[in-house]
C-alpha positions in Angstrom: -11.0 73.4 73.5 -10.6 70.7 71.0 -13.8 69.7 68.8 -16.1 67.3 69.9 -16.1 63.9 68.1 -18.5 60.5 67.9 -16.6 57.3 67.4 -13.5 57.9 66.4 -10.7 60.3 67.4 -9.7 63.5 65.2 -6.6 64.5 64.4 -4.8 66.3 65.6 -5.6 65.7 69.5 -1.4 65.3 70.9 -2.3 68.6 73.4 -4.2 70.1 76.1 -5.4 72.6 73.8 -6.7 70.0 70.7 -8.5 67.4 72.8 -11.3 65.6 71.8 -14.1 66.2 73.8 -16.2 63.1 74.4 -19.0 61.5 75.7 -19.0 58.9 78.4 -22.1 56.9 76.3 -20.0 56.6 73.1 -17.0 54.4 72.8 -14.0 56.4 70.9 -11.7 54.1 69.1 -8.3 55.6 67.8 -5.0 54.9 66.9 -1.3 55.8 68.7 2.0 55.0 67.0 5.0 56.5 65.1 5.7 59.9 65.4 2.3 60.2 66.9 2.7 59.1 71.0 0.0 61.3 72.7 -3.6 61.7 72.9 -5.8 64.1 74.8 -9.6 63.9 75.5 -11.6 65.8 77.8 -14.1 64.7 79.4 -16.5 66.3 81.8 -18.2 65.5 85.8 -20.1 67.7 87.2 -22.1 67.2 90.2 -24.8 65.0 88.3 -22.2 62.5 86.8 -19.6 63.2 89.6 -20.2 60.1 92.1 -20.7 57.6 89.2 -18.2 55.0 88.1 -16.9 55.1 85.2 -14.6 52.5 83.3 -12.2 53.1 80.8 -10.7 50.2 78.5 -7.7 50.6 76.5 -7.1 48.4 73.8 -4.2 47.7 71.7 -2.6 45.7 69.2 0.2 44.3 69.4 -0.2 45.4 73.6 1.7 48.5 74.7 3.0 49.7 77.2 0.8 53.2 78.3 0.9 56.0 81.0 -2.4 57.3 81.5 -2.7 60.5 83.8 -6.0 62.2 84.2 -6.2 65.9 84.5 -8.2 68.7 86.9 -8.8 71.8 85.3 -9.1 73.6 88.3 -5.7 72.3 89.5 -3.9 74.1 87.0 -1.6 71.6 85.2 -1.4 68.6 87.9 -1.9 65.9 86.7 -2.8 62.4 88.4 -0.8 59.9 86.1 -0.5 55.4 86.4 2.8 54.8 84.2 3.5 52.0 82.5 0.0 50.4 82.5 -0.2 47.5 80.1 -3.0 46.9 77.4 -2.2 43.0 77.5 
């Protein structure tokens, strides 16, 4: 699923299938806009990272509007989503 990346998001990531797996130590900057209005990346916690917090910032400029929903694989396509969060 997806290739793994350092940095900076790779193209094309807009499905389940082409995510960009990442690591929570590295910050991932990419870009959103146009004809290109959704990102995936997959991310995994398993029972040694699974009761840590974990923060995820989302900047933009100018500020959007964003809905970000996190996914379970085990659930099968549900997905757990905050609409209309703003990057301002």
């Amino acid at each position: 699923m997806g290739q793994r990346i350092a940095g900076e998001e790779a193209e094309p990531n807009a499905t389940v299938d082409t995510a960009n797996r990442v690591d929570f130590e590295i910050p991932v900057t990419g870009r959103i806009g146009g004809d290109d209005t959704v990102d995936w990346f997959l991310f995994t916690a398993d029972q040694s990272t699974g009761d840590e917090l974990r923060t995820l910032r989302i900047e933009s400029m100018p500020p959007a509007r964003l809905r970000l929903c996190l996914q379970i694989a085990e659930w099968k396509g549900v997905n757990r989503c905050r609409p209309a969060l703003s990057t301002k």
